[in-house]
C-alpha positions in Angstrom: 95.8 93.7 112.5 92.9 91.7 113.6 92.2 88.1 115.2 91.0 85.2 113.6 87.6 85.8 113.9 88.1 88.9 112.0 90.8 87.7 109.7 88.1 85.2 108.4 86.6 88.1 106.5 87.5 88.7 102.8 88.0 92.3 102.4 85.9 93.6 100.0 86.8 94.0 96.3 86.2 98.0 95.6 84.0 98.4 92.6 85.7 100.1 89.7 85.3 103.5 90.7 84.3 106.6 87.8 87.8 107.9 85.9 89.0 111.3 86.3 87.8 113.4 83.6 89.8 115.9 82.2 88.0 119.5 82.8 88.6 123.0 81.2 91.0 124.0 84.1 92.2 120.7 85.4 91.3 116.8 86.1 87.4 117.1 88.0 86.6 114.8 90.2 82.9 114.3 89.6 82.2 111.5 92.1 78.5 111.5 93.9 78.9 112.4 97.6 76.8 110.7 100.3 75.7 113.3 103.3 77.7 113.2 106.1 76.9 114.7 108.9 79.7 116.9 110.8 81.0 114.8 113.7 82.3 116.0 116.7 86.1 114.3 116.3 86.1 116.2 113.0 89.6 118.0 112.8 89.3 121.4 113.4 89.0 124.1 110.6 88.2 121.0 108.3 85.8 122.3 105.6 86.3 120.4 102.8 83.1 117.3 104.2 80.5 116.1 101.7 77.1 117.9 102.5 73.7 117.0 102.3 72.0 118.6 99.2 69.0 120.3 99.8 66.6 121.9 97.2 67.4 125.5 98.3 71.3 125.4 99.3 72.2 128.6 101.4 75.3 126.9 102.7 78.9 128.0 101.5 81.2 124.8 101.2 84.6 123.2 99.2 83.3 119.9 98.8 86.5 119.1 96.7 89.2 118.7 97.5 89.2 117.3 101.2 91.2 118.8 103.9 94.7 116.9 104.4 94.1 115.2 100.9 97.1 114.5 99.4 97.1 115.1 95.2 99.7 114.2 93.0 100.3 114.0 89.2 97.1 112.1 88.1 94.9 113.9 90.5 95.5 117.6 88.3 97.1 119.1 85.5 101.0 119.3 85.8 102.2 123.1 85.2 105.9 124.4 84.8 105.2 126.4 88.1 103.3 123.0 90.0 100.1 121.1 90.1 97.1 122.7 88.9 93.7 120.6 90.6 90.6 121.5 90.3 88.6 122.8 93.3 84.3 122.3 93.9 82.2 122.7 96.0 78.1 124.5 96.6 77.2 127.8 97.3 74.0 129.7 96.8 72.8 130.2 93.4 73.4 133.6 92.2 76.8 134.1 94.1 79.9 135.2 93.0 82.5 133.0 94.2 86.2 133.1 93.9 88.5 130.3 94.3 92.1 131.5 95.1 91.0 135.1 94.2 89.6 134.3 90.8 86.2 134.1 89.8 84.6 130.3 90.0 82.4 128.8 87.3 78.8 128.4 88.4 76.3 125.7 87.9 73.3 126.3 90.0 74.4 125.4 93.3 77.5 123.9 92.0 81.1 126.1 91.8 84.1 125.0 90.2 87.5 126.4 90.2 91.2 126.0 90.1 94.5 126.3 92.5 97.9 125.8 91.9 100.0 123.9 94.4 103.8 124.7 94.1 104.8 123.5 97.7 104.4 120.6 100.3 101.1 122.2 101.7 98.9 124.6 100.4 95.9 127.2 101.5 92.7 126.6 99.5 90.4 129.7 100.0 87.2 129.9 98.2 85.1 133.5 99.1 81.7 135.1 98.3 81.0 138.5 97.9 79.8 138.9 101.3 83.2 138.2 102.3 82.3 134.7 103.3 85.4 132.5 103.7 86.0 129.0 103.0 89.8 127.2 103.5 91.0 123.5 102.8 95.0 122.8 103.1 95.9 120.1 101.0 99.7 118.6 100.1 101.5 118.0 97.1 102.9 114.7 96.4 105.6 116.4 94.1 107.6 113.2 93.4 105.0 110.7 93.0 105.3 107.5 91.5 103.6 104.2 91.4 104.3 102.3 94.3 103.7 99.5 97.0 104.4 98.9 100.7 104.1 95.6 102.2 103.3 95.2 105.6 102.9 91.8 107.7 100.8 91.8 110.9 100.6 89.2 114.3 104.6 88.5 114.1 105.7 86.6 117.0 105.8 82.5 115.9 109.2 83.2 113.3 110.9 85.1 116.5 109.6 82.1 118.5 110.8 79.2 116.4 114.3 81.0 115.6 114.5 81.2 120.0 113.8 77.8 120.3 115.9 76.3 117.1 119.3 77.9 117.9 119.8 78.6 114.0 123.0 79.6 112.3 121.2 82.0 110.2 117.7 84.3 110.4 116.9 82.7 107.2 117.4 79.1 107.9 113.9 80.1 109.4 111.3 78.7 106.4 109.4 82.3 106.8 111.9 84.5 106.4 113.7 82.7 104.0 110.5 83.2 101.6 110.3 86.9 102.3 114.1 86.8 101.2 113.2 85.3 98.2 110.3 87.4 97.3 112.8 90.4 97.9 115.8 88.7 95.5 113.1 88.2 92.3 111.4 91.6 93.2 112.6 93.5 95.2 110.2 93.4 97.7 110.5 95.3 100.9 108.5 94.1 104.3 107.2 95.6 107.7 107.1 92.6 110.2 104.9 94.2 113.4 105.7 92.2 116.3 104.0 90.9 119.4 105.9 91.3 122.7 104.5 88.0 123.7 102.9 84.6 121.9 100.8 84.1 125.0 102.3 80.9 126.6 105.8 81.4 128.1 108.0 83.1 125.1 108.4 87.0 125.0 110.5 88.8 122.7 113.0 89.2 126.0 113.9 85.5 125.3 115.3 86.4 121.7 118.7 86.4 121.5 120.9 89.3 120.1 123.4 86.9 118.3 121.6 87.9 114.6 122.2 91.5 115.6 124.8 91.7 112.3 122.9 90.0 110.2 119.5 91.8 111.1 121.6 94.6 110.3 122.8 93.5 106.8 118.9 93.4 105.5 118.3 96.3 107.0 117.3 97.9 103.8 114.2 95.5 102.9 113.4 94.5 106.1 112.6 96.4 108.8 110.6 95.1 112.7 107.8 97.6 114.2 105.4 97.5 117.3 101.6 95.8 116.8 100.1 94.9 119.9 101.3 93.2 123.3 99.7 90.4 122.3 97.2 88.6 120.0 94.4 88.7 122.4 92.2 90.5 123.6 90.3 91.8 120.6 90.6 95.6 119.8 92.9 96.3 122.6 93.4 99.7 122.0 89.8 101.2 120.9 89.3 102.3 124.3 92.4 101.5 126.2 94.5 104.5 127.9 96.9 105.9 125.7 99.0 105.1 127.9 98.3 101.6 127.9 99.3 101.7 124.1 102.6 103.9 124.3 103.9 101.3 127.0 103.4 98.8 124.6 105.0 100.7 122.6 107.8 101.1 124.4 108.7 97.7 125.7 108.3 96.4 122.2 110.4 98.9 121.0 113.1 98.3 123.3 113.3 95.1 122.7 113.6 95.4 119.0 116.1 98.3 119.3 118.3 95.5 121.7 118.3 92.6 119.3 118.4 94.0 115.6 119.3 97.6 116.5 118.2 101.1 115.2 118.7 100.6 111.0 116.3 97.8 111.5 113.3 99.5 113.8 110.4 101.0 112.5 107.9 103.1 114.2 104.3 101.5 114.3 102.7 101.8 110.8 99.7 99.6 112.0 98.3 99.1 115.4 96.6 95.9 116.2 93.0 96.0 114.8 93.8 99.5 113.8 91.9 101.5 115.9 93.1 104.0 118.8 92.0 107.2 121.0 92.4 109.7 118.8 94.1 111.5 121.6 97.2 108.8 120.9 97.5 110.2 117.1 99.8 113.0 118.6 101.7 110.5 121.1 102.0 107.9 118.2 103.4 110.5 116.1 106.0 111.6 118.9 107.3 108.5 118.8 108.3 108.6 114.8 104.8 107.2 113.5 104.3 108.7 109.9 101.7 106.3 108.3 99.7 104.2 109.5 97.7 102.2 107.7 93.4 100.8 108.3 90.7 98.9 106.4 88.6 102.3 106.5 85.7 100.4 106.2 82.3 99.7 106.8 81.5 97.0 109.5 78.9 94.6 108.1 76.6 94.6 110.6 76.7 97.8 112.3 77.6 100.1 108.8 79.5 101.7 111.4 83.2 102.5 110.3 85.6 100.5 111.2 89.7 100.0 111.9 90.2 103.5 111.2 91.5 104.7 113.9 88.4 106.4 115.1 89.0 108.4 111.9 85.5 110.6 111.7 83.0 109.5 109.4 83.1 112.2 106.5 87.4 111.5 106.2 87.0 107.7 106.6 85.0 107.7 103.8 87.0 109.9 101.6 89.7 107.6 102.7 87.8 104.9 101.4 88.2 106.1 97.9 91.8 107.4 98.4 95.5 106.4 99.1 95.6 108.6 102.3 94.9 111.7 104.1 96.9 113.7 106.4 95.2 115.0 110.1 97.1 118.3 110.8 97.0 118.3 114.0 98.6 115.2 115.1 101.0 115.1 112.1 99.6 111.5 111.2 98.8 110.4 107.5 96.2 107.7 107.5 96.7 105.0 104.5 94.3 103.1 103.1 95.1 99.1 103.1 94.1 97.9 99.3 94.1 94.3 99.7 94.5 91.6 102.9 96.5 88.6 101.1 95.3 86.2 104.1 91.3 86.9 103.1 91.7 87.0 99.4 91.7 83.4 97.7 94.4 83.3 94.9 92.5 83.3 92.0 90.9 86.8 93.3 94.0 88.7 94.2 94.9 90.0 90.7 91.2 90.6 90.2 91.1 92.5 93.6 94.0 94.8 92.9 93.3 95.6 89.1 90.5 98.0 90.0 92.9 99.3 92.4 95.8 100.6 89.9 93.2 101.2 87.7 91.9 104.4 89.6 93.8 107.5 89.9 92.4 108.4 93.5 93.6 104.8 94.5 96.2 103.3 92.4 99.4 105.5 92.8 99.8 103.8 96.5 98.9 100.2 96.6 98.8 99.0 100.8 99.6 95.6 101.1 98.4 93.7 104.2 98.6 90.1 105.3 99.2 88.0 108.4 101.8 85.8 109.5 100.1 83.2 111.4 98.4 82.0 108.2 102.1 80.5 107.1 102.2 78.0 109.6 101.1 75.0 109.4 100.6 74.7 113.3 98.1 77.2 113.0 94.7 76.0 112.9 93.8 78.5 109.8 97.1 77.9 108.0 96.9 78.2 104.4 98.8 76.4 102.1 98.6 78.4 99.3 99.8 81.3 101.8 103.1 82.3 100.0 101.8 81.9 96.7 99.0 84.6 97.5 101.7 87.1 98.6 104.0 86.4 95.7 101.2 86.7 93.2 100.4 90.1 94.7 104.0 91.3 94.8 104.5 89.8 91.3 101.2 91.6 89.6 102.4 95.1 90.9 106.4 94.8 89.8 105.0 94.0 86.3 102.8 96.9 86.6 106.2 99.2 87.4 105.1 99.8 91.3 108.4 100.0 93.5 108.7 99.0 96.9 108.9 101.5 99.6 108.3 101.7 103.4 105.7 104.4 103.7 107.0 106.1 106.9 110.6 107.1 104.9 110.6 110.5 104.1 107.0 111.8 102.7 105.1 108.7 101.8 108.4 106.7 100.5 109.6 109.3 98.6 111.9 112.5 99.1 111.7 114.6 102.9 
C-alpha cells in the first residue's frame, strides 16, 4: 500500500473500544461522537454524520446508525422476521419523533428507536411532527460470520525471481511456497496486488505463461490483482487522472488475465497508498472492484485523514471504529485494514488483534495487510521474522473460528 518510508510506521493498536449494551429494543450503541463538520465530498442524502452538540439543539438528525453502515448479528437483536438495531439520534427537546412510524424514546435532546431490517438494504426514516424527515439506508449482513481476508501489497520481486530462475514449479519459489504452507495448516487464502514493473528492466510482460495450469490449480486460495504501476512515486493516485489509474489498471490486468488466466484475477481490493479521486470509485467499481480496503486513519502530523480513499471526514471516522461502510453511489464498500503484519513486531501482533475480535463493531471482519518486500532478504528492510509475523496472525484468528474469505466474492465473502 505504501513505500518504505511509510511502511516504517507501526499502525496503531486501537484501544479497546466500549461493548455493545443490550437496550430495551435492541443492542445501543452508546459511543461519544466527536463533531464533524459536513464536508463537501459527503455522499449525497447522507444524514446519519455525528453533530456538534450545542446547549440548545434545534437540529433534527439520526446520529446512529450511519448511512451505508453495514450491521449484522452482534450489531442488533436477531428476530424471526430479521435484524432488529437500534436507531439514535438528537432532535429538539419536546418533539415527538417517530422512528419507522413508531413513536421514539426521548431523553432531552437525545431520541432512540428501533428498525427492523429483513432485506439487503433498508430505508431508515426518523420524522417530527412537523413533518420533518430524516433517512439513513443501511445493509444487512444476513449471513455473517467471523471472518478474515488476507491481502499482500508491493508484489513484483516473487514474479521477478520465478522470470529469471526458470523453475519447474510456482512454488519452488521460497515465497510462495510459505503462503502454500500457511494455506495447507490453515486454510489461509491470499490477495497478491502486483506491480506492472520493479523499476529496473523486468515488467510483468516478461513473465512467462508456462504456470498458466498450475496458477489455475490454486485458483481457490490464491488469487493476483492490480496495486500500482510501480513502487514509486509516493501516493500516485491521490491526485492523478482517473485515467491515469484505470490504465494501470488495465495493463496490469491484461497481463495477469494472459499468464494465470480469469479463475485467478481479482479486481483491485487495495490501491497503492490507498487513496484515489473519488470520481474513480464509480470507474473502479466498473471494473469489478467490491472492497477495497484503507488504514482510515489519522496522519500523525497533519490529524488529517489518511489512505482512505478521500473517504470524507465524518465516514472515515465511523470507518475507523467499523469493519466497512458502503458509498451508494459508486457501489464501493470501503474496509477497514485491522492490523499491517510488516509494522507490527511479533510479540504485539496477538496483542494488536485481541482488541479487534473483541469488539462487535470491529471484530466480525478482521483485514489483514502486509507487504511482500519485507520477505526478502535483498531488501534493505527485510525482516527475518517476516513469515512468523504472518503465520502468528493467521494462526490467532483460525483458533478464534475466523474463516478465510476474499472480500470481493459475493457480499463481503459471503452469499450474492
Amino acid at each position: 500500500m505504501s513505500n518504505p518510508t511509510l511502511l516504517a510506521a507501526s499502525l496503531p493498536r486501537r484501544a479497546f473500544l466500549q461493548a455493545v449494551a443490550l437496550g430495551a429494543a435492541g443492542v445501543a450503541l452508546r459511543d461519544s461522537r466527536a463533531a464533524v463538520a459536513s464536508d463537501p465530498k459527503t455522499e449525497v442524502g447522507q444524514t446519519g454524520l455525528s453533530a456538534a452538540r450545542s446547549t440548545s439543539v434545534s437540529e433534527f438528525k439520526i446520529e446512529e446508525p450511519m448511512q451505508g453502515a453495514v450491521m449484522h448479528h452482534r450489531l442488533g437483536r436477531v428476530l424471526p422476521k430479521g435484524l432488529e438495531i437500534e436507531v439514535s439520534g438528537i432532535a429538539p427537546a419536546g418533539a415527538q419523533v417517530l422512528v419507522q412510524g413508531r413513536p421514539a424514546a426521548r431523553d432531552g435532546e437525545r431520541f432512540r428507536g428501533t428498525a427492523l431490517l429483513s432485506s439487503r438494504e433498508t430505508e431508515i426514516v426518523a420524522t417530527t411532527q412537523d413533518r420533518s424527515a430524516q433517512r439513513v439506508r443501511v445493509l444487512w449482513d444476513r449471513h455473517s460470520r467471523k471472518r478474515y481476508r488476507c491481502v499482500i501489497d508491493d508484489n513484483s520481486f516473487f514474479l521477478r525471481d520465478i522470470t529469471q530462475k526458470g523453475y519447474a514449479s510456482l512454488f519452488d519459489c521460497f515465497y510462495l511456497k510459505m503462503l502454500r504452507d500457511l494455506h495447507t495448516r490453515f486454510g489461509a487464502k491470499f490477495t497478491l496486488n502486483l506491480y506492472y514493473t520493479t523499476a529496473d528492466e523486468w515488467n510483468l510482460s516478461q513473465f512467462p505463461a508456462q504456470y498458466r495450469g498450475e496458477w489455475n490449480d490454486h485458483a481457490d486460495w490464491l488469487r493476483l490483482a492490480f496495486h500500482a504501476y510501480a513502487n514509486e512515486p509516493a501516493w500516485p493516485y491521490e491526485d492523478a487522472p482517473v485515467e491515469k489509474l484505470l490504465a494501470d489498471l488495465d495493463l496490469v490486468s491484461a497481463q495477469i488475465l494472459r499468464f494465470a488466466g480469469p479463475k485467478v484475477y481479482s479486481p483491485p481490493v487495495v490501491i497503492h497508498f490507498g487513496m484515489t479521486r473519488p470520481e474513480a470509485w464509480k470507474p473502479l467499481y466498473q471494473r469489478g472492484a467490491r472492497v477495497l480496503g484503507g488504514y482510515f486513519s489519522r496522519s500523525a502530523p497533519t490529524g488529517k485523514w489518511t489512505v482512505n480513499y478521500r473517504l470524507d471526514d465524518a465516514r472515515s471516522e465511523w470507518l475507523s471504529r467499523h469493519d466497512a461502510i458502503k458509498d451508494f453511489p459508486s457501489g464501493i464498500i470501503f474496509s477497514k485494514v485491522d492490523i499491517v503484519v510488516n509494522s507490527t513486531p511479533l510479540e504485539k501482533i496477538v496483542p494488536t488483534l485481541e482488541p479487534v475480535v473483541a469488539d462487535p463493531r470491529q471484530g466480525e471482519i478482521v483485514d489483514v495487510l502486509t507487504h511482500e518486500q519485507y520477505f526478502w532478504p535483498f531488501y534493505e528492510r527485510y525482516l527475518p521474522d517476516h513469515p512468523q509475523r504472518l503465520e502468528r496472525a493467521i494462526e490467532f484468528l483460525t483458533h478464534l473460528g475466523y474463516q478465510p474469505v476474499f472480500l470481493q466474492d459475493g457480499f463481503l465473502g459471503g452469499p450474492a
